[in-house]
Structure formats: structure tokens, C-alpha cells
VOLOVO-979469 format. One record per residue: x, y, z of N, C-alpha, C, CB in turn; residue number from 1. Coordinates in steps of 0.1 Angstrom, whole numbers, plus 5000, padded with zeros to 4 digits. Glycine has a CB too. Layout:
BEGIN
((X; Y; Z); (X; Y; Z); (X; Y; Z); (X; Y; Z); NUM)
...
This chain:
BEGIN
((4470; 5835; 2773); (4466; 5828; 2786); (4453; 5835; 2791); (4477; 5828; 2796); 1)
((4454; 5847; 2792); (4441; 5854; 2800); (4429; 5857; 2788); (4446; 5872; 2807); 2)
((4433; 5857; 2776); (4421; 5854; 2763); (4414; 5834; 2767); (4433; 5855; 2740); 3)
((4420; 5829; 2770); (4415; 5813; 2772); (4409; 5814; 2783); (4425; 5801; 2773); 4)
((4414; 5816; 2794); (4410; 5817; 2806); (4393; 5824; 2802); (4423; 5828; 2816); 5)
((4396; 5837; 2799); (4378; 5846; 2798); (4370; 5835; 2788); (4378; 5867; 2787); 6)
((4376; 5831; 2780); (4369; 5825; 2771); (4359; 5810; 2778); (4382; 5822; 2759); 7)
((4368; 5807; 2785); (4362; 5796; 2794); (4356; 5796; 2804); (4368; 5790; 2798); 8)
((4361; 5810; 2815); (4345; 5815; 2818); (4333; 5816; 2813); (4344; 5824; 2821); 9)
((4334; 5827; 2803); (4322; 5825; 2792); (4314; 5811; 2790); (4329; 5826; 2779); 10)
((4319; 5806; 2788); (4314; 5789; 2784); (4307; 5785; 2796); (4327; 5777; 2781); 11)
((4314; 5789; 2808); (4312; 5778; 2818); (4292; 5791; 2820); (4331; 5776; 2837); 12)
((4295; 5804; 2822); (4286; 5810; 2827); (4274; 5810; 2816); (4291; 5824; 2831); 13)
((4277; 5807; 2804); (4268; 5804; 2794); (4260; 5792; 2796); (4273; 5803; 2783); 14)
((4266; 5781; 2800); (4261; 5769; 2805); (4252; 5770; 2815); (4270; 5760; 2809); 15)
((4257; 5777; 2827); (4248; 5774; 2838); (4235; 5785; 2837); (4258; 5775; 2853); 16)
((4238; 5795; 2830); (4227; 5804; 2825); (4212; 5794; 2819); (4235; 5814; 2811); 17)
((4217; 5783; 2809); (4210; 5780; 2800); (4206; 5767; 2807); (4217; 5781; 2786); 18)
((4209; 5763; 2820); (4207; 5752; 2828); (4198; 5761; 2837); (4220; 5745; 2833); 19)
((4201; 5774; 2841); (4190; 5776; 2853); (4176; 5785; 2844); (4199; 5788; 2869); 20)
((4179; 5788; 2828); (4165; 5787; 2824); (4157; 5779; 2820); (4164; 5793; 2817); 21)
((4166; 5764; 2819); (4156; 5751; 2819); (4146; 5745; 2827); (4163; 5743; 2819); 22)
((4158; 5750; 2843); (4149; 5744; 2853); (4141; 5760; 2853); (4157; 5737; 2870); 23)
((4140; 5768; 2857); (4131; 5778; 2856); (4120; 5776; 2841); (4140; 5793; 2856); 24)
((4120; 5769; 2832); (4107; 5765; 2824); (4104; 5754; 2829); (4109; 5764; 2809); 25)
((4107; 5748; 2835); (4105; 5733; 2837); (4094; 5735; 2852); (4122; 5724; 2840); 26)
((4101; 5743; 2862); (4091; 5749; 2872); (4078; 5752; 2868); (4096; 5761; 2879); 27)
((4082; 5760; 2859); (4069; 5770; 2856); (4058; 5761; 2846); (4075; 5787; 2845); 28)
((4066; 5755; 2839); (4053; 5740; 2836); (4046; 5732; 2844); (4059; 5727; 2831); 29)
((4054; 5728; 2854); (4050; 5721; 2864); (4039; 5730; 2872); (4063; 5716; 2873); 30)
((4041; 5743; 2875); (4031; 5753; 2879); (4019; 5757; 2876); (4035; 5761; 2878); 31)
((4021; 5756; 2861); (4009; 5759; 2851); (4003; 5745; 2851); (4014; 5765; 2835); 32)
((4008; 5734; 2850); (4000; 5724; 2852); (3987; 5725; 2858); (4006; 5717; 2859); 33)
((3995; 5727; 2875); (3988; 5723; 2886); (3978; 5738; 2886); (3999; 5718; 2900); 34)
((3977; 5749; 2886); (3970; 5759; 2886); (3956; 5754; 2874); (3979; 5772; 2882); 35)
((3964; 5746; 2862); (3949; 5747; 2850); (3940; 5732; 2859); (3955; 5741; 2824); 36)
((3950; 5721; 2865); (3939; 5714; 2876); (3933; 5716; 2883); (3940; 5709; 2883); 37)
((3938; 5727; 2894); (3929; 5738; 2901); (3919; 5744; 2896); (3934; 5748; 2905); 38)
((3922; 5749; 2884); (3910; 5759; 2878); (3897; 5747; 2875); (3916; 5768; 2860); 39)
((3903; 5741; 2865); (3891; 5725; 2860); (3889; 5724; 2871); (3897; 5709; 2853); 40)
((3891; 5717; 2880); (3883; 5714; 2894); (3870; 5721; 2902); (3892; 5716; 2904); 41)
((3877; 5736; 2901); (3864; 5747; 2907); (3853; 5750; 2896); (3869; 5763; 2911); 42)
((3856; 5747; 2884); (3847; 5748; 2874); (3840; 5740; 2871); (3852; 5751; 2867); 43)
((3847; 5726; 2874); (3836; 5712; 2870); (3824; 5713; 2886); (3849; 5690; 2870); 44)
((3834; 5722; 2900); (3825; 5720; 2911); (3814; 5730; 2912); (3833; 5719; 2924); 45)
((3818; 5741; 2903); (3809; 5754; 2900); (3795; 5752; 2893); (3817; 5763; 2891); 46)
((3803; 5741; 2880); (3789; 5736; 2871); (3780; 5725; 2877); (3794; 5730; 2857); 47)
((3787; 5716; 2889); (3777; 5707; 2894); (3774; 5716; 2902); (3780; 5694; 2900); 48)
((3774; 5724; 2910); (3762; 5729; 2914); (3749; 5738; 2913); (3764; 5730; 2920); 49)
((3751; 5744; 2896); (3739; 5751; 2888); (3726; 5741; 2892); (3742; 5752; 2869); 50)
């Protein structure tokens, strides 16, 4: 009983581990996105004004 029980903790804390490094890559995409737009932006506004 208490070998099933741990065993299914396991499972359950392995899951949500591998669910909150999804959304934590998924953030950080969404982040990196929007920073390389920012960057292109000051750079296309940098080169129009040489």
C-alpha cells in the first residue's frame, strides 16, 4: 500500500514538474520573441537615421 501510494506521488509530481517546464519554455519563447522585435525595431530606427 505505501510502495503505490509513493509511486503515485511520483507520477503525479513528475507530471506537474514537466507541465511547469513547458509553460516556463513557452514563456520564455514568447519573451524572446518580443525582445528580437524590440531589438529589429531600434535597429531598422538606428539605420534610418545614418
Amino acid at each position: 500500500m505505501l510502495k503505490k501510494s509513493s509511486n503515485a506521488i511520483s507520477q503525479i509530481t513528475r507530471r506537474d514538474v514537466n507541465n511547469y517546464l513547458n509553460r516556463l519554455s513557452q514563456q520564455h519563447y514568447r519573451e524572446s520573441q518580443y525582445v528580437q522585435k524590440v531589438l529589429s525595431g531600434l535597429i531598422i530606427e538606428f539605420l534610418g537615421d545614418c
